[in-house]
C-alpha positions in Angstrom: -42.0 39.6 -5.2 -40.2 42.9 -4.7 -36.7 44.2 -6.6 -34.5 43.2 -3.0 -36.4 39.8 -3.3 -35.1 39.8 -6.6 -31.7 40.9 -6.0 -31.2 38.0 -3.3 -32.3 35.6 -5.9 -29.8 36.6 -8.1 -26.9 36.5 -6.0 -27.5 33.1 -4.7 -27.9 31.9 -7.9 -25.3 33.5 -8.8 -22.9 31.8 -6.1 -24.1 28.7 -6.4 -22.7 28.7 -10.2 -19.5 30.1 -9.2 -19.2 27.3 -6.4 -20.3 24.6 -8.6 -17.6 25.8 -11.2 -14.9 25.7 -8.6 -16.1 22.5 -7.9 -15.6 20.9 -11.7 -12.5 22.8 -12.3 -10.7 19.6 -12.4 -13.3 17.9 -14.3 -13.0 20.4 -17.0 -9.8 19.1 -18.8 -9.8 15.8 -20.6 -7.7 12.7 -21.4 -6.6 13.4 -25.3 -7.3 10.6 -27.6 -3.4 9.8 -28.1 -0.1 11.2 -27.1 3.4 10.9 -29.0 7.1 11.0 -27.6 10.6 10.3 -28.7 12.2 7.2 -27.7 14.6 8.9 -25.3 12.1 10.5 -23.6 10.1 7.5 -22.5 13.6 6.1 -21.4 13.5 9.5 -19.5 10.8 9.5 -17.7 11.1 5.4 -16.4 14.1 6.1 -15.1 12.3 9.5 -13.1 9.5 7.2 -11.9 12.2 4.3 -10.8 14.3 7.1 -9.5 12.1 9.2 -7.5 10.7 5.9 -6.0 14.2 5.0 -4.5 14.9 8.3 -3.5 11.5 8.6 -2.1 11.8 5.6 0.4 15.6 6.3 0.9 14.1 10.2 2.3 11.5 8.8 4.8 13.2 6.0 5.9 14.4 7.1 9.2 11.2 8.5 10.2 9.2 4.9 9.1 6.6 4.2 11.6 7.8 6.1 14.5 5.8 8.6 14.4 2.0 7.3 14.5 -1.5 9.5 15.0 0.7 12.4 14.6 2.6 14.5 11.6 6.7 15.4 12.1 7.0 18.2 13.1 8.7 21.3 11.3 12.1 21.2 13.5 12.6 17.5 13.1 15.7 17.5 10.5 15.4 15.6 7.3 18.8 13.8 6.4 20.8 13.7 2.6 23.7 13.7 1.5 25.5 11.9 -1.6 26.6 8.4 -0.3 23.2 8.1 1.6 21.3 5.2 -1.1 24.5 3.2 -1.2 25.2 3.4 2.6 21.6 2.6 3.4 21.5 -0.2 0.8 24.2 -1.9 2.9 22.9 -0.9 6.7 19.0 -1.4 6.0 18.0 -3.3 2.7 14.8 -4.2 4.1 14.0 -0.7 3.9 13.5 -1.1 0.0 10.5 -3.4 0.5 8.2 -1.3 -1.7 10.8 -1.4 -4.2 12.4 -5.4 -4.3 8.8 -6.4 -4.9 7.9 -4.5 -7.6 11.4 -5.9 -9.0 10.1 -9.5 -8.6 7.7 -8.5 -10.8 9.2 -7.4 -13.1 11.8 -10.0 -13.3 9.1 -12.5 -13.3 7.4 -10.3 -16.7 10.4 -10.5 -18.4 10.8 -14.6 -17.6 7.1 -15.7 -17.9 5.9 -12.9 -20.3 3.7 -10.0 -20.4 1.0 -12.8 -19.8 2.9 -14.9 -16.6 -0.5 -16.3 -14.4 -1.1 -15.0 -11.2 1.0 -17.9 -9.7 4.2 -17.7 -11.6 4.3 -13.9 -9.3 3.1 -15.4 -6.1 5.5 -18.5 -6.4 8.4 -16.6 -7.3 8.3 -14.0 -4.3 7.1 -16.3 -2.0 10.3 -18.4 -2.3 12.6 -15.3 -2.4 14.5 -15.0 0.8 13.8 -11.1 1.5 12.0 -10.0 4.5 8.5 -9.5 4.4 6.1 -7.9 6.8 1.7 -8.0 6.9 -0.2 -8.8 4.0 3.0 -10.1 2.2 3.7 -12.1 5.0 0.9 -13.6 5.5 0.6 -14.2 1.7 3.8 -15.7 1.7 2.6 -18.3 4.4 -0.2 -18.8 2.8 1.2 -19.5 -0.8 4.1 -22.3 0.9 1.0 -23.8 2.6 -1.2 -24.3 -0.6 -3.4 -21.0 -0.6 -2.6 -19.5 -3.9 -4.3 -16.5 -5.1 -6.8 -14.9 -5.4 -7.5 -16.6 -1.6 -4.2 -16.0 -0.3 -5.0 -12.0 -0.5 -8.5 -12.0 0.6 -9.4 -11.0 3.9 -11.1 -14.6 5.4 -7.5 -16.0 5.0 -5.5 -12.8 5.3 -5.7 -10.3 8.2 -4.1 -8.0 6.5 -5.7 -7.6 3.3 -6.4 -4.2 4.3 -2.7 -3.0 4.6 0.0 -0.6 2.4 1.4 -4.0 1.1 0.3 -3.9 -2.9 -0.1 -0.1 -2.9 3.5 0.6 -2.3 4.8 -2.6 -4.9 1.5 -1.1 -8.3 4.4 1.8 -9.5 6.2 -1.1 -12.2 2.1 -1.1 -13.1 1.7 2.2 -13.9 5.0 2.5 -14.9 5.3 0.3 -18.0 1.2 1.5 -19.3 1.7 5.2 -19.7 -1.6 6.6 -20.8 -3.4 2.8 -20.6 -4.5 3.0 -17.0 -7.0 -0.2 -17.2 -3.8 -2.3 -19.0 -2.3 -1.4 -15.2 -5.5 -2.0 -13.6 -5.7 -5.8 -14.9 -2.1 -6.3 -13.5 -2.9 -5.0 -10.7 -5.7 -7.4 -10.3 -3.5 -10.6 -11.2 -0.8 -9.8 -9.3 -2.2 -7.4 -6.2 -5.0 -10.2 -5.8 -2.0 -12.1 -4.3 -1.5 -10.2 -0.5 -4.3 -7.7 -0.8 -8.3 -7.3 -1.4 -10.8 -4.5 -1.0 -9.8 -1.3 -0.1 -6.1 -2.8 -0.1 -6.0 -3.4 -4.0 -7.5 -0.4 -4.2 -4.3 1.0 -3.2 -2.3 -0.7 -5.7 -4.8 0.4 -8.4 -5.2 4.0 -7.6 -1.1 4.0 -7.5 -0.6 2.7 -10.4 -3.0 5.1 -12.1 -1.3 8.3 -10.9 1.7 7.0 -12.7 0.0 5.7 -15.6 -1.2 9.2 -16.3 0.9 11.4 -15.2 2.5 10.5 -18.8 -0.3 12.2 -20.1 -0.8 15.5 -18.3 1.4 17.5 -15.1 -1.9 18.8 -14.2 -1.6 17.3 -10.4 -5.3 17.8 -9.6 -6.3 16.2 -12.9 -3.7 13.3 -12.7 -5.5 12.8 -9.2 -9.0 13.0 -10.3 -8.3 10.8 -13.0 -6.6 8.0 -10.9 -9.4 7.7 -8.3 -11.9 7.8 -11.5 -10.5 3.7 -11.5 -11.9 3.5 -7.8 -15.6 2.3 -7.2 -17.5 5.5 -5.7 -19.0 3.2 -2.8 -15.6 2.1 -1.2 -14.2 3.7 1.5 -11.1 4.2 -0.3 -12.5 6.2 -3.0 -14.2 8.0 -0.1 -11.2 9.2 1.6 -9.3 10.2 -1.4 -12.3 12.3 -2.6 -12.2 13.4 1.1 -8.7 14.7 0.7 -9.6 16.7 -2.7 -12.3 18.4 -1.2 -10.5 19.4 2.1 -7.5 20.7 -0.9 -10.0 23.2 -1.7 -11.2 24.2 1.7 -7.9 24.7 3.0 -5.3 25.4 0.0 -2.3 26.9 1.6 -2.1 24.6 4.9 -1.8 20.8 4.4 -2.3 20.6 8.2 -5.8 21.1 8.3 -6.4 18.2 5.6 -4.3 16.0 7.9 -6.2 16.9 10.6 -9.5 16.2 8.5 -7.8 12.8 7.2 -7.1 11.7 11.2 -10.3 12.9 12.2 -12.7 10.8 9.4 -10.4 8.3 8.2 -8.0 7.1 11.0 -10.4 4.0 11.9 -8.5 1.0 11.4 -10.6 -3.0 11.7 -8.3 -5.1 10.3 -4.9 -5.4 10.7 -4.9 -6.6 14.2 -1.5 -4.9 15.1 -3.2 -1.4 14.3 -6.6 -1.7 15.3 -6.5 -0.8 19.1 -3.5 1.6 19.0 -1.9 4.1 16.7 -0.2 2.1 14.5 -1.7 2.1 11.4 -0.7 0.6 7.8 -3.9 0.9 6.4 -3.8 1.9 2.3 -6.7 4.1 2.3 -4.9 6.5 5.2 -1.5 6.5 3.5 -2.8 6.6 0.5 -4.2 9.8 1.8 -0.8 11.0 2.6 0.7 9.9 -0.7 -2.3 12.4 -2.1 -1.7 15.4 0.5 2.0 15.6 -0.8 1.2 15.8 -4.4 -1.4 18.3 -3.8 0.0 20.4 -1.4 3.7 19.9 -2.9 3.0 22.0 -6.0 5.1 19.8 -8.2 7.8 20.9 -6.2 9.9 17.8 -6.2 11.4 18.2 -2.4 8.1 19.8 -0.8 6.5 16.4 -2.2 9.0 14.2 -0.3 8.8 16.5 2.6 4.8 16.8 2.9 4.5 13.1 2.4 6.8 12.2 5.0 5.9 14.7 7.3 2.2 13.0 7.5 3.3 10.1 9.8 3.1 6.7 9.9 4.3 4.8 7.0 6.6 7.8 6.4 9.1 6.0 3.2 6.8 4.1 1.2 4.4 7.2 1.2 7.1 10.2 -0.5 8.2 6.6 -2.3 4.6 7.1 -3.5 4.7 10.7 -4.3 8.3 11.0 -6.0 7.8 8.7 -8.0 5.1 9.9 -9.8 6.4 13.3 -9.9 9.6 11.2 -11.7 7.6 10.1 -14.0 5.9 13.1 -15.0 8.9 15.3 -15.4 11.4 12.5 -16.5 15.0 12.0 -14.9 15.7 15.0 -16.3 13.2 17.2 -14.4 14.3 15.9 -11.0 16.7 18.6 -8.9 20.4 18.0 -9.5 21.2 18.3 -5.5 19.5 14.1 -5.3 20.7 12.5 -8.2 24.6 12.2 -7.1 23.1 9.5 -4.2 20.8 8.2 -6.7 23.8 7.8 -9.5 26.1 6.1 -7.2 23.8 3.1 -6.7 22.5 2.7 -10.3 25.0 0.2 -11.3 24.7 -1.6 -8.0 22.6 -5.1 -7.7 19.4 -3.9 -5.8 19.1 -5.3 -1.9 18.2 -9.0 -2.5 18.1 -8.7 -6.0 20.5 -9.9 -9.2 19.7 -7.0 -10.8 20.4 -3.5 -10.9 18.4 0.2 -11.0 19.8 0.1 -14.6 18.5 -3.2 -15.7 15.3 -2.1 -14.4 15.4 0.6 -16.4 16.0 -1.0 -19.6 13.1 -4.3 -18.6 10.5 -1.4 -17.6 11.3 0.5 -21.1 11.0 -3.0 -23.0 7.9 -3.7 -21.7 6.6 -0.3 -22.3 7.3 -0.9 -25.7 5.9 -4.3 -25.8 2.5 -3.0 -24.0 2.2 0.1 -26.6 2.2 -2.2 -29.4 -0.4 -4.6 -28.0 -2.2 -1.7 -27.0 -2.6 0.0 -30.8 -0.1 2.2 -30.3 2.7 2.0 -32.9 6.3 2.9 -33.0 7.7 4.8 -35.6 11.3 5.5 -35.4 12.3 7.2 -33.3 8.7 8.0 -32.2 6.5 6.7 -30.1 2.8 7.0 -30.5 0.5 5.9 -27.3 -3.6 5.1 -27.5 -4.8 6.6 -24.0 -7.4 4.5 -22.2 -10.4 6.2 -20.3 -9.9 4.9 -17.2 -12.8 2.4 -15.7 -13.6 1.7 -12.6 -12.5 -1.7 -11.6 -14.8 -4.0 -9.2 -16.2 -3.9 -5.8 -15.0 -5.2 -3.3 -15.1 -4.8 0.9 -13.0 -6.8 3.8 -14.5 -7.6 7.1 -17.7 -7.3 6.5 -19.8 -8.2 9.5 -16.7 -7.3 11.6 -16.5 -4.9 14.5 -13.5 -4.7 16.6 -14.7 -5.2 20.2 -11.3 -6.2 22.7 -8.3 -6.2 22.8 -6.2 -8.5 25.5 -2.4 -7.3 25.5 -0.9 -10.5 27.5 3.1 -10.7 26.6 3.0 -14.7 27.8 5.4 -17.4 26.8 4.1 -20.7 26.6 6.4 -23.6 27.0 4.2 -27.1 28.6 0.4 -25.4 28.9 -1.9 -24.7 25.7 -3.2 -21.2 24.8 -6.5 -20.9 25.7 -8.9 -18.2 24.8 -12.5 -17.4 26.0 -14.1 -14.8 24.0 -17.3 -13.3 23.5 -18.3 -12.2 19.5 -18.0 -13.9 16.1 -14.1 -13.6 15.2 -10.6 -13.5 17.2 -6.9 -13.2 16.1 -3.9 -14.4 18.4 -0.7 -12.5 17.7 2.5 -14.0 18.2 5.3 -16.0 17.0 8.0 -19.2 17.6 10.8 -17.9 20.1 14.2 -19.3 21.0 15.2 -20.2 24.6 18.6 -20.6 23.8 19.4 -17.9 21.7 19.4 -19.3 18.1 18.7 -17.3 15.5 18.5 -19.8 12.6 16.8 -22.8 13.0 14.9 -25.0 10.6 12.3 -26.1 13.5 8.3 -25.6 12.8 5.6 -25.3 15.4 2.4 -27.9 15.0 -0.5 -26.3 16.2 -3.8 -28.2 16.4 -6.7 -25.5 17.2 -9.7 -26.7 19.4 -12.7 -24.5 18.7 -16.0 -24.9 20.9 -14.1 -28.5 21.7 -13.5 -29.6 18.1 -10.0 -30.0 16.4 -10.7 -27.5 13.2 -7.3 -27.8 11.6 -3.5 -27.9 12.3 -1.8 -24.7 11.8 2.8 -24.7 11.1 4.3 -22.0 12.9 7.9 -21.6 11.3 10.9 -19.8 13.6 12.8 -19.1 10.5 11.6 -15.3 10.1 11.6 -15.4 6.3 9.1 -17.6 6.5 7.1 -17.2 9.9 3.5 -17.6 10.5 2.4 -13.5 10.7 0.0 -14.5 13.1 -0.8 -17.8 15.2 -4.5 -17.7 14.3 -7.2 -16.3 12.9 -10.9 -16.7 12.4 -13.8 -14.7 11.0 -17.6 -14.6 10.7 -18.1 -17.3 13.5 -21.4 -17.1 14.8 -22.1 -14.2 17.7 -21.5 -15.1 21.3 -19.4 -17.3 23.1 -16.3 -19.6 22.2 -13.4 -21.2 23.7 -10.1 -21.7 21.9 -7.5 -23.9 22.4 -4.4 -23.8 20.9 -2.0 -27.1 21.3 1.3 -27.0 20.4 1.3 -31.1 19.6 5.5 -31.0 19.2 7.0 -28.7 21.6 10.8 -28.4 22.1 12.6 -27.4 25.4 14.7 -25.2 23.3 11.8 -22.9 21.7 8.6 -21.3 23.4 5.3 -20.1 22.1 5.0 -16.3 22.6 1.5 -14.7 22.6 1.7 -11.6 22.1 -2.3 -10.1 22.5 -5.9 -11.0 21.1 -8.0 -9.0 19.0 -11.8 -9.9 19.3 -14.1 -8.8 16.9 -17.9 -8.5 17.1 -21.3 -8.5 14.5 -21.7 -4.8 15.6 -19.9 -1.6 16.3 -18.9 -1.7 20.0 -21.3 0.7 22.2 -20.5 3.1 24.6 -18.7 1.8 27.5 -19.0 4.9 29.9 -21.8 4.3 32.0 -22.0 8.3 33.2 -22.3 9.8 29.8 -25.3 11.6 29.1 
């Protein structure tokens, strides 16, 4: 081997070291063994995390779903001003979705206990009369129909077990166990267990996380690495987050690439039926994607954040919700820019859309509960000190929806059934009809319910209650997965129909045992 030899051995060694310690440079730091602060200071930084929450989703609102499979644009105008969270309390409280539930929650915590059972939660939000949409929805439904959780989350009786739902309720989680990530991690599995499963609890766990310890560090990268440390490696959410990382170090100084990566790699959607054949998409994986391009490319900047997050489409509040709030709790109240907190202050005192209680009685449950956790926890408080045992965060369980499930067709029909029965051939092993209860005569309240007895391959399989009332509709008319491959026919009769209400089908999503093939019979 001659010296050049040589020399060219060196310097690949040499780079290799170099790119494997840019590689671990997040990995270097660790969790320390215990953190202390002063009373106020907790107080502080739960009333950031709450706060940047509310101004988060209060930001993005306007720009909520309209803008799908593609980012906003730099020109598109952003609006604030200092009446805007109590004027859009009043126009559009079910914008605060991602915030009234995680209130139910906590209500329910301070009721029941730090120990309420899974149903006390379910039972108490199913009977609220807020609007729900997707995998709360269909929860919901399933929960007033006898399907309590853990089944009325998972994916065989819940379409949308896959969706944002628990990932934008985990932050009272994360919240309340600063420093004891797997304390959040088992709440998150009693009470996300309850409209999610799979890769969306994941959502709800990872979220929770990022605020749980962000009390212990305002290293973003680590705070992120640490988070998705509570994510099994084999899931395809873990996958996409670890994704986004790695694309952060490819392409540090333009967030536009790493979309661009994200909607390239990760924009497959298979199961919420709304999503999968267009650009719609609620998926948690992709916005939690979004959530994590805003903190890493917002530089703890509190507005860039917002404005990344946002700016990355699709569910456009609940993701800065996301972000803000975990750069609240981080930097406390205190550390949040004086130009949002006059908006913010106004509403404070105000009872919460749908709630009986205010932003300032949240405050003060989430800080008790804090305390409560600490103490449980080994922690101790002293004073006026607080002294906090961090956890190392473990990885909660696996689990995967729609296994064995391809999407294969999609029929987009807009019909409205009033004396014949839906009836659906179909080739594969699982179908979903969209659509809902409509009135003929212009009603908008009505306590009328839809009995639907579903023929499959000629034999009545069950009767299925389709509600009008909105609060507490049916998100879907029917579902059914991992029926063996090949051919069905489905019939769907409406046993108690009214003259002054029709059945509107909407479209049908088939799914298959396989990925669909190519369907261009000229490509080479």
């Amino acid at each position: 081997m001659n010296r050049a030899q040589l020399h060219i051995i060196f310097f690949i060694g040499i780079s290799m070291f170099l790119i494997g310690c840019a590689e671990k440079k997040t990995s270097a730091a660790k969790l320390p063994g215990e953190i202390t602060m002063s009373k106020a200071e907790l107080q502080d930084r739960i009333r950031g995390g709450w706060a940047g929450q509310t101004i988060g989703v209060t930001f993005g609102g306007p720009t909520e779903f309209r803008f799908k499979g593609t980012m906003i644009q730099d020109y598109q105008p952003m609006v604030w001003y200092d009446h805007y969270i109590k004027e859009t309390y009043e126009i559009d409280p079910g914008l605060y979705d991602d915030v009234y539930l995680d209130l139910t929650f906590v209500n329910i915590l301070e009721k029941v206990g730090l120990n309420a059972p899974a149903d006390s939660f379910a039972l108490e939000f199913a009977h609220e009369d807020y609007k729900l949409w997707h995998a709360n929805q269909a929860a919901r439904y399933n929960i007033l129909n006898g399907i309590m959780p853990p089944a009325s989350g998972h994916w065989m009786n819940n379409p949308h077990a896959d969706d944002i739902d628990f990932q934008i309720e985990a932050d009272f989680a994360g919240m309340m166990t600063p420093g004891m990530t797997n304390t959040g991690s088992e709440f998150c599995d009693r009470i996300g267990h309850i409209m999610n499963y799979g890769d969306g609890w994941y959502g709800g766990v990872f979220i929770s996380a990022l605020y749980s310890i962000a009390y212990t560090s305002d290293d973003i990268h680590f705070v992120i690495e640490q988070a998705l440390s509570t994510i099994p490696e084999q899931s395809q959410f873990y996958k996409t987050i670890a994704d986004v990382i790695r694309w952060h170090q490819q392409y540090p100084d333009d967030w536009k690439k790493t979309w661009f990566e994200v909607e390239k790699n990760h924009s497959s959607e298979k199961g919420c039926p709304e999503g999968v054949f267009n650009s719609f998409n609620i998926d948690a994986r992709l916005n939690a994607a979004y959530v994590v391009i805003g903190l890493l490319y917002g530089d703890k900047d509190f507005y860039k954040t917002m404005d990344i997050a946002t700016r990355c489409g699709q569910d456009s509040d609940c993701n800065p919700a996301s972000a803000a709030g975990v750069l609240g709790v981080m930097y406390g109240y205190s550390g949040i820019p004086a130009y949002w907190k006059p908006a913010l202050e106004e509403a404070e005192g105000l009872k919460f859309p749908y709630m009986d209680i205010t932003l300032n009685d949240v405050y003060a449950l989430t800080y008790k509960h804090t305390l409560e956790l600490i103490g449980q926890q080994n922690g101790k408080v002293d004073g006026d000190s607080i002294m906090i045992k961090i956890q190392e965060p473990n990885p909660v369980r696996f689990e995967q929806c729609f296994e064995g499930m391809f999407p294969k067709e999609e029929r987009y029909l807009r019909q409205e059934f009033t004396d014949k029965n839906i009836v659906v051939d179909f080739e594969g092993n699982g179908v979903v009809v969209l659509g809902n209860v409509k009135s003929r005569c212009g009603v908008s309240k009505s306590d009328y319910v839809a009995l639907l007895d579903i023929m499959l391959d000629g034999e009545k399989i069950e009767q299925v209650k389709m509600p009008f009332d909105y609060i507490v509709r049916k998100y879907d008319i029917y579902h059914k997965y991992l029926l063996k491959e090949g051919s069905h026919h489905l019939e769907i009769v409406w046993t108690n129909k009214d003259p002054e209400f029709s059945m509107y089908m909407k479209s049908i999503v088939i799914y298959s045992d396989s990925p669909a093939k190519e369907l261009n019979p000229n490509h080479n």
